[in-house]
C-alpha positions, 0 to 999 in steps of 0.5 A: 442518453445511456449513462456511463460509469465505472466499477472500481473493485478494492480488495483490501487485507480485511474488506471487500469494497466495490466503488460506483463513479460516474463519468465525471468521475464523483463516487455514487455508491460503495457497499462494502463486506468483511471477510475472516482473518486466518491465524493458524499459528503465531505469526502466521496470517491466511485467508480464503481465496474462495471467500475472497473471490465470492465477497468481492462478487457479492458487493459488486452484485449488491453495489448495481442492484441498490443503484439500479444499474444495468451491465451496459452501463458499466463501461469498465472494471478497475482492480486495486488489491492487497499486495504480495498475498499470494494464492496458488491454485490448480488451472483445471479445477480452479481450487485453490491448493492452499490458503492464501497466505497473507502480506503479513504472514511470518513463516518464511523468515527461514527461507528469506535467512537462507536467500540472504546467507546465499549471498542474493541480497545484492541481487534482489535489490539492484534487480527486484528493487526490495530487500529480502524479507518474508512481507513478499510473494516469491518466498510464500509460493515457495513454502506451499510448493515445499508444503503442500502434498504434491504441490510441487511435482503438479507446478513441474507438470505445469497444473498449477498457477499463482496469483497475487489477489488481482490475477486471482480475482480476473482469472476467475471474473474472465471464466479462467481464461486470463492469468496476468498481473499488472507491473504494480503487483510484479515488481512486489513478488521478490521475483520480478525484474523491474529494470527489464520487465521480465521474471526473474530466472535467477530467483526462480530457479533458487526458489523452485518455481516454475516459470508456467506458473506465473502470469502474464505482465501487463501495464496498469492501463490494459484491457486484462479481459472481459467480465461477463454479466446478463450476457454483456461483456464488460472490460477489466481495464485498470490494474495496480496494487493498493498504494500505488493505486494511490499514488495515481488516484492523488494524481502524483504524476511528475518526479517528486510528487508524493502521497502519505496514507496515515492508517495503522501505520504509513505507506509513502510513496515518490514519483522518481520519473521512468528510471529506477531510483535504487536507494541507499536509505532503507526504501524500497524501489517499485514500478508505480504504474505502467501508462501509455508505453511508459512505466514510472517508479517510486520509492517506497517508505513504511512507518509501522506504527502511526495510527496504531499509535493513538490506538495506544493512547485510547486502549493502552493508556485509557487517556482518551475514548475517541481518537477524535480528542486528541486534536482538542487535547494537541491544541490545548497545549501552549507553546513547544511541547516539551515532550517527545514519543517515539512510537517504536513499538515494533521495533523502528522501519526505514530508514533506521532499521532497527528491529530491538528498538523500542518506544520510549516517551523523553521529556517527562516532567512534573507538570505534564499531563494528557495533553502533552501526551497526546500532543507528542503522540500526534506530532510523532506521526509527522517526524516519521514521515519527514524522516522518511521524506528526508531518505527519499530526497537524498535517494532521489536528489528531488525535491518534494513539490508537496505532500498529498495525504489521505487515509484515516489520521488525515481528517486530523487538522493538527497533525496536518499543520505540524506536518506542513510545518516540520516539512516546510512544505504544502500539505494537500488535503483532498475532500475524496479520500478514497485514493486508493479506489480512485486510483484504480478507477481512473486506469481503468476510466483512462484505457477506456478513452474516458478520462485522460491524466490531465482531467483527473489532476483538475478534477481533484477539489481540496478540502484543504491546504496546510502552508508551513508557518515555522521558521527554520530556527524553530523547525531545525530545533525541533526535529533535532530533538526528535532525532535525539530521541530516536537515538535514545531508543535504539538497541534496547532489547539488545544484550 
């Protein structure tokens, strides 16, 4: 009997990555490659396309050859991708005409200044679902259309198109023959419309961009085209952005489920059913993927600062060699930790907004040491989250059922516990936390026939369930000091 399996391609900020799973859906293989980070000015964060694009194609190539896999085997392609990096390259010769310029980049604060002083601030968030601000797609084609010699008039002359890093990687696997994008990767280019599903003509024509160079929409489950290898045609079939590629790999398919990644800082993302959820807290609305004629949403919620904040203790401070010590160190301590960190490092994220806050430690007094240090750091990552998970329930009026988490800091048995503990709620721990790679595999599995929804929430086996044990005296006590500590920071850098 032929073998059946599923390619899924993560193409991350800093790393190609292709994943292998079988039809039951177990990951058999990864191989994975880095690539350069560009910083040409302060602030300013690019890579290129063209290493992109061939880093990617060499860990798929090297990820069949070491498991011996033939074309015909591969029954689909899953795609999920750093969002809102955005690349613009010509349709007749293929080059790129610029870098791509990367989520992180910071040039077009001015652009975003101007959109915001010309009173579009209303209009990008009932429309968009997100706040104007350079992290997003839109304001980037901009600055290269304005920057890049003669970019502009071959965009009239419809010579050029852009892509974020999915559209960029199928126009090139399907031989330049399909420019399209998924509703995932849209709706975080400050362009699209998510309520009607369409571009935006508003913000394009405020921008300069015309409309031949945009891709073509599609749900996140589509046949985006064919990849063709040793003369087999093989189906591009799954297609989301990284965290709601995610969300849809931890099987957060009803209202109120919700997924946490714990990396450098924190994506958190709630399922809030088929209609856009507009929030009044600082989150960001966003299509969570598009499924079988229907198109789901979420409220997004960023944490800058929580694993970078362990970074800190490590190479900051010296306290620690590993970050693995800190679970020890957390342990050791007895009783309520009197000490509170308030990683505000770069300022505080939603819901509070504050970019002139700044980190603070309370509660200092002659017996504390490491461990309590330590302690507070780890706890600090699960304030944020219920402070974020606190804005999405008042936004949404659902309830959280429970949190799935994932990402690096998860592993972490103590912030784990403390996170049940301060949400009052199930935390679930998978033993596969490679979400994101999942996520796209499964879209791609699901247009195929392979899989259905229901398979992949049953074949998701817990490494473990954290159940709250506080009783809400305690919990209520807690977080009102934590609250009194974020208070405490704000406006620090203002004169």
């Amino acid at each position: 009997m032929q073998k059946s399996y599923i390619i899924a391609l993560d193409q991350g900020t800093t790393s190609s990555r292709a994943l292998l799973l079988n039809q039951e859906g177990t990951i058999l293989g990864i191989v994975q490659k880095e690539f350069k980070q560009i910083f040409p000015k302060s602030g300013w964060v690019e890579h290129d396309p063209v290493e992109i694009l061939e880093s990617q194609l060499g860990v798929f190539s090297k990820l069949i050859k070491a498991h011996n896999i033939a074309a015909k085997e591969i029954k689909a392609i899953g795609i999920t991708n750093q969002r809102e990096t955005t690349i613009v390259w010509d349709r007749h010769t293929g080059k790129p005409v610029y870098n791509a310029i990367v989520w992180q980049d910071k040039r077009t604060a001015d652009i975003c200044e101007h959109m915001t002083q010309s009173g579009l601030k209303e209009h990008v968030k009932k429309t968009t679902g997100l706040v104007i601000d350079s992290y997003f797609s839109g304001t980037k084609i901009k600055w290269i259309l304005d920057h890049v010699q003669g970019a502009k008039t071959k965009a009239e002359n419809g010579d050029l198109l852009f892509g974020t890093v999915d559209s960029w990687l199928v126009w090139n696997m399907t031989n330049r023959t399909d420019h399209i994008t998924d509703y995932t990767n849209a709706s975080r280019t400050l362009i699209y419309d998510i309520v009607n599903l369409k571009w935006d003509d508003k913000l394009l024509n405020f921008l300069g961009i015309p409309k031949s160079m945009l891709p073509e929409v599609k749900p996140s489950a589509y046949h985006f085209g064919d990849y063709e290898l040793n003369g087999v045609k093989i189906p591009i079939t799954g297609i989301a952005g990284d965290q709601q590629a995610a969300l849809f790999g931890q099987a957060c398919f009803k209202e109120g489920q919700a997924k946490n990644t714990y990396g450098t800082g924190c994506f958190m993302l709630m399922n809030t059913g088929e209609k856009p959820t507009f929030s009044k807290n600082g989150l960001l609305t966003t299509i969570a993927f598009g499924l079988e004629g229907k198109v789901t949403y979420a409220l997004e919620g960023s944490i800058f600062i929580a694993g970078a904040a362990v970074q800190w203790l490590r190479d900051g401070l010296e306290l620690i060699k590993d970050a693995k010590e800190t679970e020890a160190l957390a342990d050791s301590v007895e009783g309520e930790n009197p000490v509170y960190v308030v990683p505000a490092f770069a300022g505080l994220g939603a819901p509070y907004w504050d970019m002139y806050a700044r980190g603070a430690v309370f509660g200092l007094t002659r017996d504390t040491g490491k461990a309590h240090l330590a302690k507070a750091t780890l706890e600090s990552l699960a304030y944020q989250t219920k402070d974020i998970l606190k804005a999405m329930e008042d936004d949404s009026g659902i309830q959280l059922e429970n949190l799935r988490v994932d990402g690096g800091a998860c592993a972490n048995n103590h912030i784990m516990q403390f996170q049940a503990d301060i949400l009052d709620t199930e935390v679930h721990r998978p033993k596969v936390i490679e979400s994101t790679a999942m996520g796209a595999a499964f879209l791609a599995g699901i247009q195929i026939g392979l899989w259905k929804k229901e398979d992949i929430d049953q074949n998701r086996p817990m490494n473990r369930i954290f159940k709250p044990s506080f009783d809400r005296v305690k919990r209520k006590r807690l977080y009102g000091k934590w609250k009194k500590a974020v208070e405490r920071t704000k406006g620090w850098e203002e004169i």
